[in-house]
N, C-alpha and C positions, 0 to 999 in steps of 0.2 A: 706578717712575720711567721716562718715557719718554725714552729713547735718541734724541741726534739729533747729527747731525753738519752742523757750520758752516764756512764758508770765508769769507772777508773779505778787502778789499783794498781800499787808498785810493790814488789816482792826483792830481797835479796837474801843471797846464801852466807850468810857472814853481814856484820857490820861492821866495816869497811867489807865490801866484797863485791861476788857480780849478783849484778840484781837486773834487775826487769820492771816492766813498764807493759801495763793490757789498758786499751778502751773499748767501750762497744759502744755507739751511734744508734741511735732509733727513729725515726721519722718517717712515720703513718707503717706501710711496712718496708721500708728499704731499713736494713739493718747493714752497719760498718764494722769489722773487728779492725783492730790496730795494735801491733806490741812491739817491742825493740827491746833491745837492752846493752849494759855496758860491763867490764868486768872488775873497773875498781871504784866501785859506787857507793852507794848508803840507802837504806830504806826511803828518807827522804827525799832523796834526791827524785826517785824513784817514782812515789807520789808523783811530786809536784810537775815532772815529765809528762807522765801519764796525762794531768791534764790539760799541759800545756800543747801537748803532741794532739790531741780531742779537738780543744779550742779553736787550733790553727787548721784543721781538716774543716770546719765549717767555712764556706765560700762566698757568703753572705751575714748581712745580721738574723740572730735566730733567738727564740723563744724558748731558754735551755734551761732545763732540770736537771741539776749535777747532783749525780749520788758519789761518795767514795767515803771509805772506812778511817780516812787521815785525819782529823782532830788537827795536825797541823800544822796542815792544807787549807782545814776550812775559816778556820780561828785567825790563820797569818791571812790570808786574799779579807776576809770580815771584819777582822777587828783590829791586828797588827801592825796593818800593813801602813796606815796611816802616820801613825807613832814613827814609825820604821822611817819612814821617808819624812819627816817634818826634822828626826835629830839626824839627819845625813845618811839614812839608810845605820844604823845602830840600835841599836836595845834599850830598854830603858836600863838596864847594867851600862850602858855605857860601850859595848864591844859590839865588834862588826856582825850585821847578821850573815849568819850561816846560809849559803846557797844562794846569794846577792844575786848575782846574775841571771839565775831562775826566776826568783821571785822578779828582778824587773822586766821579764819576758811576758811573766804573766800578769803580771800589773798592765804591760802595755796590750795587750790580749783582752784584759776586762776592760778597760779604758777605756781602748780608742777604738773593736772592732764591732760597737753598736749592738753588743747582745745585751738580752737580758737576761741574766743567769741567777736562778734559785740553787743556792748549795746547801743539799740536804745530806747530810752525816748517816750511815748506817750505819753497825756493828760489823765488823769485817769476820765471816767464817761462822756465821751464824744461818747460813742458809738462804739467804737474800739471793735468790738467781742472778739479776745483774751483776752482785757484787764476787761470787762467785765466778761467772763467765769472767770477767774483767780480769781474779786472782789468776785464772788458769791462762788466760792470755800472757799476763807476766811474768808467770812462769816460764812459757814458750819465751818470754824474750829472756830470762836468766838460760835456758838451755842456746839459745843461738848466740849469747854472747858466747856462752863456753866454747861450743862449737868453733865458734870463726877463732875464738884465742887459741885451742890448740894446730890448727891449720897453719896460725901465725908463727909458734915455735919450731 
């Protein structure tokens, strides 16, 4: 299984607003950047892109160390997500989860494409190089969402 270590990080300008989405890829030395973005989005949303947009860029099953500064990111895929899906995709309040059809991307992501994935939590903006790389990445994808939106008007 090849070993690879990811970092992720989703940024937005506003919440609700346009936000972005960076990963960076590492295995042995081939390094991947990746970022996108969208213009009416939410920090979360963001996140959880980031590392669904990561996940899906691996082409085999892989040996992954997930860093990202999202608490939760890490908490819903570790510990929620279960709960979440036993009461019909719902809360323990009882109301729909926020960003359903994210989270079942990435559920189907952890699930079924054979990785093994450590998700290790950092401090976001505290100096962590990957986690860094990864914010400036999404950054770039909060500027090209802007970009392509005013082209659009």
């Amino acid at each position: 299984m090849n070993e690879i270590v990811i970092y992720t990080d989703g940024a937005c300008k506003g919440n609700p607003g346009p936000g972005g989405w960076g990963a960076v890829l590492k295995s042995g030395t081939t390094e991947k950047e990746l970022f996108g973005g969208e213009l009416g989005t939410t920090n979360n949303r963001m996140e959880l892109t980031a590392v669904i947009e990561a996940l899906t860029a691996l082409k085999r099953p892989c040996a992954v160390t997930l860093y990202l500064d999202s608490e939760y990111v890490r908490k819903g895929i570790t510990e929620w997500i279960s709960g979440w899906k036993a009461r019909g995709w719902r809360t323990a309040a009882k109301q729909p989860v926020k960003n359903v059809e994210l989270w079942q991307r990435l559920d189907a992501l952890v699930s079924d494409a054979g990785h093994r994935i450590e998700w290790c939590w950092v401090k976001g903006h505290s100096g962590d190089p990957g986690n860094e790389r990864a914010d400036g990445l999404a950054n770039r994808g909060v500027d090209q969402a802007l970009r392509r939106g005013q082209t659009k008007a």
